[in-house]
Residue frames relative to the residue before (quaternion, step in Angstrom):
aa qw qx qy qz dx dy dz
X 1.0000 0.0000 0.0000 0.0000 0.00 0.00 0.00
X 0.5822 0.5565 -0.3174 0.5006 3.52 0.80 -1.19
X 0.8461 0.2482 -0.2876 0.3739 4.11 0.25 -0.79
X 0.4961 0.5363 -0.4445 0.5184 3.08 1.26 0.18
X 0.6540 0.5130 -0.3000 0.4681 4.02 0.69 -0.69
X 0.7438 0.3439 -0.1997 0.5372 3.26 1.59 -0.37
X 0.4015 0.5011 -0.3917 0.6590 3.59 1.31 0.41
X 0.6317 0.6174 -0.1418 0.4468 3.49 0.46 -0.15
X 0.7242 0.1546 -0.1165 0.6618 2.99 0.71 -0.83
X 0.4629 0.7296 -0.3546 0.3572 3.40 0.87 -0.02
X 0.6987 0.3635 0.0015 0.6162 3.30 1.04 -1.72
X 0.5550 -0.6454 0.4645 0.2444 3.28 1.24 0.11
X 0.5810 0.6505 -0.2864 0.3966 3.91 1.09 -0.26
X 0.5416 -0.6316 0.4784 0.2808 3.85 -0.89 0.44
X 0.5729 -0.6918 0.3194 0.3018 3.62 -0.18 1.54
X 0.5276 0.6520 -0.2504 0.4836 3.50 1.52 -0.79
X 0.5663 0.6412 -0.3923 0.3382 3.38 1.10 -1.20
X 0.5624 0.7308 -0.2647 0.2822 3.10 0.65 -1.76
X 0.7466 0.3083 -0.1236 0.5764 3.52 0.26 -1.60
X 0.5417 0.5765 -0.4836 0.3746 3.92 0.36 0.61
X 0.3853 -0.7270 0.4871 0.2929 3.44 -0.71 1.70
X 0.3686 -0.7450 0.4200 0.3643 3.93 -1.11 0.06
X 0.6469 -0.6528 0.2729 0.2845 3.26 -1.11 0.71
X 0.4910 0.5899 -0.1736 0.6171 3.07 1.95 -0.17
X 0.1155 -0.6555 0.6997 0.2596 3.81 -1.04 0.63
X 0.5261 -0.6254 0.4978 0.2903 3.41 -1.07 0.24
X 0.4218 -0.7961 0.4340 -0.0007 3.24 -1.09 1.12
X 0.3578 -0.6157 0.6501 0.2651 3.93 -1.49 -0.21
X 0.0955 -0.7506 0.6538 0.0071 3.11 -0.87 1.38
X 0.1578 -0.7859 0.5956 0.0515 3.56 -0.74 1.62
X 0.3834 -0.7292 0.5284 0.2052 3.52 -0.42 2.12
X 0.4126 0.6160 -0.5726 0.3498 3.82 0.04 0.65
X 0.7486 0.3709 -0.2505 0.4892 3.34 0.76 -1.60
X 0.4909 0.5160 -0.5943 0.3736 4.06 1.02 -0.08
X 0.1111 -0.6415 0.7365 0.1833 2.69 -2.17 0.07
X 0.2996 -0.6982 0.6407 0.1104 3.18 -1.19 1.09
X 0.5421 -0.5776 0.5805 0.1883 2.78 -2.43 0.28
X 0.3300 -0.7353 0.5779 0.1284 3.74 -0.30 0.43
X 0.4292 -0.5365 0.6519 0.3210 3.70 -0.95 0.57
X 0.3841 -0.6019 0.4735 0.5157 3.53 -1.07 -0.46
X 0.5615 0.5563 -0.4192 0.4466 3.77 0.65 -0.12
X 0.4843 -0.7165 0.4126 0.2859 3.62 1.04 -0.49
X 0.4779 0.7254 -0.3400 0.3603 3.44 1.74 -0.17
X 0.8055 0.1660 -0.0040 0.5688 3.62 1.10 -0.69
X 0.0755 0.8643 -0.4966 0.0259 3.43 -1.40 1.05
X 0.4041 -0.7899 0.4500 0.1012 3.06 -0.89 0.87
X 0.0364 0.7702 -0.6303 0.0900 4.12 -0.79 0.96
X 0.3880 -0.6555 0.6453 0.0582 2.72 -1.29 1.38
X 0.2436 -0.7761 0.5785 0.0608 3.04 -0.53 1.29
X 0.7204 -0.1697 0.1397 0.6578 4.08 0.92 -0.31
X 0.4673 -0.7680 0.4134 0.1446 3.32 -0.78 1.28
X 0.5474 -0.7526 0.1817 0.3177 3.74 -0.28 0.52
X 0.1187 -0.9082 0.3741 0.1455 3.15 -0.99 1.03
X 0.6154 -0.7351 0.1352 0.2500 3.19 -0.68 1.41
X 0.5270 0.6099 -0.3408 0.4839 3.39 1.84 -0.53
X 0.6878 0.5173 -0.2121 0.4630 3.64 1.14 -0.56
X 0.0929 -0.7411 0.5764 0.3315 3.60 1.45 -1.15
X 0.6072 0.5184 -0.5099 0.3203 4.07 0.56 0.78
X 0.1114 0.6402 -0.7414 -0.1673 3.06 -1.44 -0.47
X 0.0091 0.6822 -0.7249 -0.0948 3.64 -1.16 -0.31
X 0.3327 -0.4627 0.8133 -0.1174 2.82 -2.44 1.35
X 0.3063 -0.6190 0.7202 0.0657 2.82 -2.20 1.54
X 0.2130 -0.7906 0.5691 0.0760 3.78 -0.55 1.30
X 0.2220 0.8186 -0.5242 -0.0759 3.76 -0.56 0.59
X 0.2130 -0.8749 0.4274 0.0808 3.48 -0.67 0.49
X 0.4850 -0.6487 0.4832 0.3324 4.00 -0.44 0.67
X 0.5612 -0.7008 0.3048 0.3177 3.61 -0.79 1.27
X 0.7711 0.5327 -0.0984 0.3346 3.31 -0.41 0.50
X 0.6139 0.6604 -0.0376 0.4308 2.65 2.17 -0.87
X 0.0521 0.8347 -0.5350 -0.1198 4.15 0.10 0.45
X 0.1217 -0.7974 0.5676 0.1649 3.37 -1.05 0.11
X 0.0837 -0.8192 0.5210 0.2243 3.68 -0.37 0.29
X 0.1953 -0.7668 0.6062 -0.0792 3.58 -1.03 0.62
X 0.6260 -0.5125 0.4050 0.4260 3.63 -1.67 0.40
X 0.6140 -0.4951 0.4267 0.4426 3.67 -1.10 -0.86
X 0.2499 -0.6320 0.4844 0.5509 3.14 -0.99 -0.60
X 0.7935 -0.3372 0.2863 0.4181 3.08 -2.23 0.17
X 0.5195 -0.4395 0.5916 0.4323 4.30 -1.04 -0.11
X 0.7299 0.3276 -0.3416 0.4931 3.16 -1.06 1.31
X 0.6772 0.5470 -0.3471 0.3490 3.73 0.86 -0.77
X 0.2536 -0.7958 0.5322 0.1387 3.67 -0.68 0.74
X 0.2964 -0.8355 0.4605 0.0451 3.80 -0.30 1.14
């Protein structure tokens, strides 16, 4: 009870939430139909893995990169979870 009451308050969500079935069944995602983003060098990429939904505030992305490779970039915004 306690880590669930604390998951919860974690995510910021009513403790009640939790025990709610989604409205969604869950699915197979066949990486063929993704499209990725390509660096332009080709060294790093980026898949959406399921685009983002706003009732959730998520989305998530498969990042892969060629060995050796670094890339440097901006931050994210305060608040973003990596």
């Amino acid at each position: 009870m306690a880590t669930i009451w604390k998951t919860a308050n974690g995510f910021i969500i009513p403790f009640s939430k939790l025990r709610e079935m989604p409205d969604e069944k869950a699915g197979v995602v066949d990486k063929a139909q993704l499209i990725s983003i390509r660096s332009d060098d080709g060294g790093h990429e980026c898949t959406p893995l399921f685009s983002f939904d706003a009732r959730q505030s998520f989305e998530m992305y498969a990042i892969t990169q060629k060995p050796g490779f670094t890339a440097q970039g901006e931050p994210h915004p305060r608040g973003t979870m990596a």
